[in-house]
C-alpha positions in Angstrom: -10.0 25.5 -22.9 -9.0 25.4 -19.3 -8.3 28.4 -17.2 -5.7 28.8 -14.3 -6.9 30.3 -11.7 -4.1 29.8 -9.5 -0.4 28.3 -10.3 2.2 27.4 -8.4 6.0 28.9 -8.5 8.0 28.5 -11.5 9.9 25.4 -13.3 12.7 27.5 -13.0 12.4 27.7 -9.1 12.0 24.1 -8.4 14.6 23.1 -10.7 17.1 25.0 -8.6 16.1 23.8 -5.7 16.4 20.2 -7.3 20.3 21.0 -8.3 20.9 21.4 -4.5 19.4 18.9 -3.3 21.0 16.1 -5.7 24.6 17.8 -4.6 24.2 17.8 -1.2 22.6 13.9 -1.9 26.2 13.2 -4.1 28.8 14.5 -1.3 26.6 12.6 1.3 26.8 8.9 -0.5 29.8 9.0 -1.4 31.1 10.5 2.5 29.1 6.9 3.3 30.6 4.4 0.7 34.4 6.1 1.7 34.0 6.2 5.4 30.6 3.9 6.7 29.5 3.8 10.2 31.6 7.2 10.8 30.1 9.1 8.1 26.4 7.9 9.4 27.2 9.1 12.6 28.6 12.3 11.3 26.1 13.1 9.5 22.9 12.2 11.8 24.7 14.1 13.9 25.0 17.3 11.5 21.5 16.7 9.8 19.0 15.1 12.9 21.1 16.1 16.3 21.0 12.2 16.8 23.8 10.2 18.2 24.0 7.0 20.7 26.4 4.4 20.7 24.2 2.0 18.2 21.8 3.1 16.3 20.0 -0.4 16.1 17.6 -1.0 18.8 17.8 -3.9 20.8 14.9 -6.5 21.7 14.3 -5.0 25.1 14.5 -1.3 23.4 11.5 -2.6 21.1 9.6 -4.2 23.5 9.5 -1.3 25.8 8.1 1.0 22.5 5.3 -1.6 22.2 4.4 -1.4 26.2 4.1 2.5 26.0 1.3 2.1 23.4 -2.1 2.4 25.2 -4.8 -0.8 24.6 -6.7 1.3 22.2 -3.5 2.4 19.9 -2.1 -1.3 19.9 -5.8 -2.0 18.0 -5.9 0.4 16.3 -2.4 -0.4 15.2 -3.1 -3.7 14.4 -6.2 -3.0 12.6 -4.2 -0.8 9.8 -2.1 -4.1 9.5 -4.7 -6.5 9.3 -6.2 -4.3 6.0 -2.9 -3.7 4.6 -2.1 -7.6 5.2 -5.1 -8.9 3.7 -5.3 -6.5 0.5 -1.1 -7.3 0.0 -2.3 -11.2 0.8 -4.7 -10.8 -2.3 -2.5 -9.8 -4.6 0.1 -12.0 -3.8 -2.4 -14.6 -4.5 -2.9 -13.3 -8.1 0.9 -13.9 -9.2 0.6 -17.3 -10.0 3.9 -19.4 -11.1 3.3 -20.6 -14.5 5.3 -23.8 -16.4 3.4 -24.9 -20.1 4.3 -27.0 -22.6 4.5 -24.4 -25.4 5.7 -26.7 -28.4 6.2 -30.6 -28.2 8.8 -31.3 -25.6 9.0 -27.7 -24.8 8.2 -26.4 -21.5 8.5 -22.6 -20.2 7.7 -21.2 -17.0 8.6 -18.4 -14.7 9.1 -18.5 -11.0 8.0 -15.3 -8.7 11.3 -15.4 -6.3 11.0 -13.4 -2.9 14.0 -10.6 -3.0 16.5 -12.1 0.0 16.7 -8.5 1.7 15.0 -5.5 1.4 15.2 -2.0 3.4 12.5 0.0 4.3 12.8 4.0 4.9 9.2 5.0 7.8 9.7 8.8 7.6 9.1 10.2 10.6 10.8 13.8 10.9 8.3 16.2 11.1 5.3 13.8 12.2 5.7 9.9 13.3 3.7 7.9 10.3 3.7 4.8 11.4 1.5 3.9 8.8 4.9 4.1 6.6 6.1 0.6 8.3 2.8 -1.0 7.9 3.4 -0.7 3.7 6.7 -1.5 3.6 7.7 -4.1 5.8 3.8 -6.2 5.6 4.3 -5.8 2.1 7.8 -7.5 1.9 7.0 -10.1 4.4 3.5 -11.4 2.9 6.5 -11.4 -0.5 8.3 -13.8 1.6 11.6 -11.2 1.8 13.6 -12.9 4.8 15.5 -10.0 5.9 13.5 -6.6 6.3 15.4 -3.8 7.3 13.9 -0.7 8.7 15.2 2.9 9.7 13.2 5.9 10.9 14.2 8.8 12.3 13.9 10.3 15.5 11.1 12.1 16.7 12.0 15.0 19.3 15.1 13.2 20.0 14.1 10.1 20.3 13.2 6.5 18.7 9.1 7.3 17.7 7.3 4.7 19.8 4.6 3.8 17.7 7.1 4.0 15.2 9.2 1.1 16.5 6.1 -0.4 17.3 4.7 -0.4 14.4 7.8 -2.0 12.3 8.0 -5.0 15.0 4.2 -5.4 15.0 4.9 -5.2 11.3 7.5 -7.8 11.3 10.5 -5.9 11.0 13.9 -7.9 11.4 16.2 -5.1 12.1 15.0 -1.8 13.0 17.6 1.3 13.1 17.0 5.2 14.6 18.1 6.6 11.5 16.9 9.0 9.1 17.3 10.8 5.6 20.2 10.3 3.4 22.4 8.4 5.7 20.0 5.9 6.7 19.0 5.2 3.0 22.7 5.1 2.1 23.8 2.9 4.7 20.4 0.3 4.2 22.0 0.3 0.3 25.8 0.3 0.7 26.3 -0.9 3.6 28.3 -0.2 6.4 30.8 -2.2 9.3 27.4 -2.6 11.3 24.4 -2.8 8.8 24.6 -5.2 6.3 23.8 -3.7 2.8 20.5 -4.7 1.5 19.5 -5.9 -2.3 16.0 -3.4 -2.8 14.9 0.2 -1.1 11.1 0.8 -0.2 9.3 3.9 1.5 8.6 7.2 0.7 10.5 10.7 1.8 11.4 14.4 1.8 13.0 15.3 -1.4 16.3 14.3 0.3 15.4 10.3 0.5 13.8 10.6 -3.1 17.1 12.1 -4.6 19.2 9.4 -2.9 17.2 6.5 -3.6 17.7 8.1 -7.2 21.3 7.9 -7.1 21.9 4.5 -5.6 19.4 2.8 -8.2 21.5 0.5 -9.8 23.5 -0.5 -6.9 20.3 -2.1 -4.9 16.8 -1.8 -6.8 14.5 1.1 -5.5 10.4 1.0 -5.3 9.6 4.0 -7.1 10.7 7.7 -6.7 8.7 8.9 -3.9 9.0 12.2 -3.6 7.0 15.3 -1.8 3.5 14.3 -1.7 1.4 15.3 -4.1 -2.4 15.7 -4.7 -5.2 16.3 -7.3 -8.9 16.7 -6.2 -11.3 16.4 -9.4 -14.5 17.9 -8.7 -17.3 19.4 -10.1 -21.0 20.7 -8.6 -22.0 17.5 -6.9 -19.4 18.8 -3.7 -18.7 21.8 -2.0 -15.8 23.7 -1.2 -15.2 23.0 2.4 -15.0 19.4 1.2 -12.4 20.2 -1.4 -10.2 22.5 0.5 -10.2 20.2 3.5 -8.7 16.8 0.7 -5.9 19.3 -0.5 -5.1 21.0 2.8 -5.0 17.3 4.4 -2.1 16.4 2.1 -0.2 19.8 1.5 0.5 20.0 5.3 2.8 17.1 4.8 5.5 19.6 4.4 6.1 23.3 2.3 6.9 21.6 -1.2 4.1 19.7 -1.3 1.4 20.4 -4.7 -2.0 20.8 -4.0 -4.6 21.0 -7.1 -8.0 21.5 -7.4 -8.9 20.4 -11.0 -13.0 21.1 -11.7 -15.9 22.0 -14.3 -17.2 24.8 -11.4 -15.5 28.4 -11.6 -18.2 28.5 -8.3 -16.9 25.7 -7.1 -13.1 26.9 -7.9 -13.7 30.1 -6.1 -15.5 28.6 -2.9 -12.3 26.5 -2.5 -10.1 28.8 -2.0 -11.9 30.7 -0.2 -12.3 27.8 2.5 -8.9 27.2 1.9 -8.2 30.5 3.4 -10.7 30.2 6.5 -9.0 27.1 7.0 -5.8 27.7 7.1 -6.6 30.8 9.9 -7.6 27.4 12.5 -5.5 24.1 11.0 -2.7 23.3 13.7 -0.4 22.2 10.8 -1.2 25.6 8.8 2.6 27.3 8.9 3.9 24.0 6.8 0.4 23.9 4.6 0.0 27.7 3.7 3.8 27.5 2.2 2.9 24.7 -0.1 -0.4 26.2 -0.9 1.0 29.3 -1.5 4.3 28.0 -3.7 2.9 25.0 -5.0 -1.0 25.2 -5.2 -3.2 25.6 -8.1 -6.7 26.3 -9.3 -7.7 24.8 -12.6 -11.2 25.3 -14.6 -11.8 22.8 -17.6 -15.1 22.9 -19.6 -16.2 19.0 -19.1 -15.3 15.7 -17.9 -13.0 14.9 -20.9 -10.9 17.9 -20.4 -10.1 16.9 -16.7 -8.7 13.2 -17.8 -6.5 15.3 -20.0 -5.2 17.6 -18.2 -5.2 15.0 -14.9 -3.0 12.3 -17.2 -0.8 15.7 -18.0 -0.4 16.0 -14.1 0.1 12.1 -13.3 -0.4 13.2 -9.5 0.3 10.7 -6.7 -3.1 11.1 -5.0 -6.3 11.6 -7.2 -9.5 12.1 -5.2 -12.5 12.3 -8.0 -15.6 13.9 -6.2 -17.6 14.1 -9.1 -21.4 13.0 -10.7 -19.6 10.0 -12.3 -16.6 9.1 -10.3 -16.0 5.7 -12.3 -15.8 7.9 -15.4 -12.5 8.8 -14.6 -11.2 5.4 -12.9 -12.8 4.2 -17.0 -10.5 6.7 -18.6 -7.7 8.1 -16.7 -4.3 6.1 -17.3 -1.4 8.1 -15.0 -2.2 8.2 -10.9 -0.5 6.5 -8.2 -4.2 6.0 -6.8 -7.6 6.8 -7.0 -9.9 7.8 -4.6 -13.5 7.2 -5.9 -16.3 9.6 -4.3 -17.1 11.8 -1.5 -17.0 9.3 0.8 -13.4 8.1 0.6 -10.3 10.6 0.9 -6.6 10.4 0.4 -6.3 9.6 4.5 -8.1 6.3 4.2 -5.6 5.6 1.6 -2.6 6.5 3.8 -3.4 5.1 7.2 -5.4 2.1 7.2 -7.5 1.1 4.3 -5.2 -1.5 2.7 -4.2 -0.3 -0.4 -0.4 1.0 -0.3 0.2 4.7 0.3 3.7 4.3 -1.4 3.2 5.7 -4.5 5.1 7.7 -7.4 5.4 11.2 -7.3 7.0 14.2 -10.1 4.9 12.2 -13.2 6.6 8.8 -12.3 3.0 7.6 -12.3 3.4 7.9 -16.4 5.5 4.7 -16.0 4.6 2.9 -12.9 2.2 2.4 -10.0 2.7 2.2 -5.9 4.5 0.3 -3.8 3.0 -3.5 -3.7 3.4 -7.0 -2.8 4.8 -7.9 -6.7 7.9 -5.3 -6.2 9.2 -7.7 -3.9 9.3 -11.0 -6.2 11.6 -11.5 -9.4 9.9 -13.1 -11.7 12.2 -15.5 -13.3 11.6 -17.6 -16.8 13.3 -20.8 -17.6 13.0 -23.5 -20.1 13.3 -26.9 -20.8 13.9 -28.7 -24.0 12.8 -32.7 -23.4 12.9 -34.3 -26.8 15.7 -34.2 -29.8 12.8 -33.7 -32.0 12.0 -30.3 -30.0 15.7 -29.4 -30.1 16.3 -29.4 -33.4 12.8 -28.1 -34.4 13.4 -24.8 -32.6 17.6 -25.3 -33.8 16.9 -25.1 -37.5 14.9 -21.9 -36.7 17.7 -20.3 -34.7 20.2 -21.3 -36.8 18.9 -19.1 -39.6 17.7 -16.2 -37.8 21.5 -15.6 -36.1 22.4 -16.0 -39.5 20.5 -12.8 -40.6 21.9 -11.5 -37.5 25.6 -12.2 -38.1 25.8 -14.2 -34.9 28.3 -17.0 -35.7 28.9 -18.2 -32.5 25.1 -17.9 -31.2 24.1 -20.0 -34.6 27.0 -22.8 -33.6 25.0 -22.8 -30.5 22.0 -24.4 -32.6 24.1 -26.0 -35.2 25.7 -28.2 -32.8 21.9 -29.5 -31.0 20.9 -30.0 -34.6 24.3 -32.2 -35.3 24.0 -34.2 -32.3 20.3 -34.4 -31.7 19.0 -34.0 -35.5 21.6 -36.2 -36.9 22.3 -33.4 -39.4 25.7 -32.3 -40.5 24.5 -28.4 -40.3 28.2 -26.2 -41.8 29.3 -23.5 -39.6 28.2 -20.3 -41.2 30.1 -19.7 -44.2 32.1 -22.3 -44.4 32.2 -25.9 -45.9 32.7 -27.9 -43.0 31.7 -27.9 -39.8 32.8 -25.7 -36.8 33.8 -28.6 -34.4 35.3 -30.7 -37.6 37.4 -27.1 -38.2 38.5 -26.9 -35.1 40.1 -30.0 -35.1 
C-alpha cells in the first residue's frame, strides 16, 4: 500500500481557484467577441501594461529581433528546429493517404487535409521560451497549414527577441505582441485587424488553458495545456540530488505547478526532499518553485514497480521522467503520460527545448484521453467513397435497405431503394407501402 509522505493543498483549494479563473476567462471573451481590437487593447493594457499602435510586428520589426541574436544563439536556435523539424517530418511521413477497393467496384479512402489556418500561443510572461514557437508553428508548417498565426507576450515591456526570432526562423506568417486571454481570444474570434483562425496550439498559465477551454467549439484547440506538471519515478538505482533537481527544474515554471516524486525508496523519498530543500536556499528561480513545491508537491512510497504504473496512470502527469532499474518497464506498461523520459540520462529539459519530440502536452489527467501536440493535429483526415459498378450499388443497396428498415429510416432506405430501382432493375416498395415512393409521389 503506498504511503504519502508529502501532499499537496486540497481539491477544495484548487477548485476555487479554478471558478475564478473560468469567470474572469467568460467576461474577457465575451468583452472581445462584443467590442474586438478595443477590448484587446483594453485589456493588454489592464493585464500586461502593453500598448502600441499595432500590435503586429512589421517585416523590418522582425528582422531587427533576428540581428540582435548573437552567432551562437542563432545556432543554437536553429539546431532546436532542425530536431523538432526532422522528428515532426517523421511522423508526417507515417500518415499515409489510403484509397482500396473494399468490395467489387467499391473504393474507400481518406485524405489527410492540412487545416487552412492555425494560431499558435509562445508563452512568454514570466520567462521568454522560445522553444514554444519551435512546436507550434514547425509543427503546423511541416502539416502544410498555410497561414500560421503567432502571439507572445511581452517580456519587460517589450516584443522577446529570441521570441520573434524564433517564430520567423520558425516560419511564422503573422506574428503579434500579445499575450494571455486576449491574444488567444482574438487568434479564435477574430477581430477588425486579426483575421480569426480555424485551430489553437501552445501551452499557458491557467488563464490560456481556461480560454482555449471555452472557445473549443468555435475554432478546434490542441489539447488543454495547463500549469506544467511533473512525475519523477524512481527507485535506488538514483539519488536524490538527481530527483530533486528533475522536479525543481519543472516546478519553477510558475507557483501552481505539481511536482511528484513517485518511488520504491522511503531513503530515497527522504533524500529528495531534503536536497529539495538545499536547493531551493541557491536556485535563482526558487521564490516561484518553493510556492509550487510547497502547495502543490508530493512525496509518494509504493512497495514495487506495479504499484508505481498504478498510481502513475491515476496521476496521468504531463511529464514522466522514469529513473529506475528497468526504465522500459514502465514505457511496457504505463498507458496515461503526455511523455516519457526513459533513464538518467535524459530529463524533462531535453524534452522541452531541443530534442524533437513536442513539449506541448496535456495537463489536469487530459493525458487519460490524448497525447501532445504533433504534426497529425494539424491534418483532417477525411474518408470518401466511390461506388463504380451497378452491381456494387445495389449489392450494398439491398443491405441498407433493410437495416434503415430496422431503424425506422424511411427516407434514408428510399435512398437505397431508388439505386436498387435504377441500377438493380428491381421494383424495391417504399417501406410499408405497396408501391413505390417515386410511383406515389406522382
Amino acid at each position: 500500500m503506498a504511503r504519502w509522505l508529502k501532499r499537496g493543498s486540497k481539491v477544495e483549494e484548487r477548485a476555487q481557484t479554478d471558478r475564478k479563473v473560468r469567470e474572469l476567462v467568460e467576461v474577457t471573451l465575451s468583452e472581445i467577441e462584443t467590442r474586438g481590437d478595443a477590448a484587446v487593447r483594453e485589456f493588454s493594457v489592464k493585464f500586461d501594461g502593453w500598448d502600441r499602435e499595432s500590435y503586429r510586428l512589421s517585416r523590418a520589426e522582425i528582422d531587427q529581433c533576428i540581428e540582435t541574436l548573437t552567432p551562437q544563439d542563432r545556432t543554437d536556435i536553429e539546431f532546436a528546429q532542425a530536431q523538432v523539424r526532422n522528428f515532426a517530418q517523421i511522423q508526417r511521413g507515417a500518415l499515409q493517404d489510403v484509397e482500396v477497393e473494399t468490395l467489387p467496384g467499391v473504393i474507400l479512402g481518406h485524405r489527410n487535409i492540412p487545416l487552412n489556418s492555425a494560431g499558435c500561443y509562445v508563452p512568454g510572461g514570466k520567462y521568454p521560451l522560445l522553444a514554444s514557437a519551435h512546436m507550434s508553428v514547425i509543427t503546423a508548417k511541416v502539416a502544410g497549414v498555410p497561414r500560421v498565426v503567432t502571439c507572445a507576450p511581452p517580456f519587460k515591456g517589450e516584443p522577446a527577441p529570441a521570441i520573434v526570432a524564433a517564430q520567423a526562423l520558425a516560419g511564422a506568417d503573422e506574428i503579434y505582441v500579445l499575450g494571455g486571454i486576449q491574444a488567444v481570444g482574438a487568434m479564435a474570434l477574430g477581430t477588425e485587424t486579426i483575421k480569426a483562425v480555424d485551430f489553437l496550439v501552445g501551452p499557458g498559465n491557467a488563464f490560456v488553458a481556461e480560454a482555449k477551454r471555452q472557445l473549443f467549439g468555435r475554432v478546434g484547440i490542441d489539447l488543454f495545456a495547463g500549469p506544467t506538471e511533473t512525475l519523477v519515478i524512481a527507485d535506488d538505482s538514483v539519488d536524490g540530488e538527481l530527483c530533486a533537481t528533475d522536479i525543481l527544474g519543472q516546478v519553477e515554471h510558475g507557483p501552481d505547478s505539481p511536482g511528484i516524486l513517485l518511488t520504491t525508496s522511503e531513503t530515497l523519498a527522504r533524500e529528495t526532499i531534503s536536497q529539495i530543500e538545499r536547493l531551493l536556499e541557491i536556485l535563482p528561480t526558487a521564490e516561484l518553485a518553493r510556492k509550487a513545491w510547497e502547495a502543490f508537491g508530493e512525496v509518494i512510497v509504493a512497495e514495487d514497480d506495479a504499484e508505481m504504473v498504478r498510481i502513475a496512470d491515476g496521476i496521468a502527469s504531463e511529464h514522466v521522467q522514469v529513473m529506475t532499474h528497468n526504465p522500459d518497464y514502465f514505457l511496457k506498461n504505463m498507458t496515461n503520460y503526455g511523455a516519457l523520459f526513459l533513464g538518467p540520462r535524459t530529463n524533462v529539459a531535453y524534452g522541452d527545448k531541443v530534442i524533437g519530440t513536442n513539449h506541448t502536452l496535456p495537463t489536469r489527467k487530459a493525458a487519460r484521453y490524448t497525447g501532445g501536440l504533433w504534426v497529425g493535429k494539424f491534418l483532417k483526415t477525411c474518408t470518401y467513397q466511390k461506388v463504380l459498378t451497378d452491381q456494387a450499388s445495389t449489392l450494398v443497396g439491398e443491405y441498407c435497405s433493410r437495416l434503415c428498415a430496422l431503424e425506422g429510416f424511411a427516407g434514408h432506405g428510399e435512398q437505397a431503394n431508388l439505386r436498387i430501382r435504377r441500377y438493380g432493375g428491381r421494383n424495391v416498395p417504399y417501406a410499408g407501402r405497396a408501391e413505390p415512393l417515386a410511383e406515389a409521389f406522382l
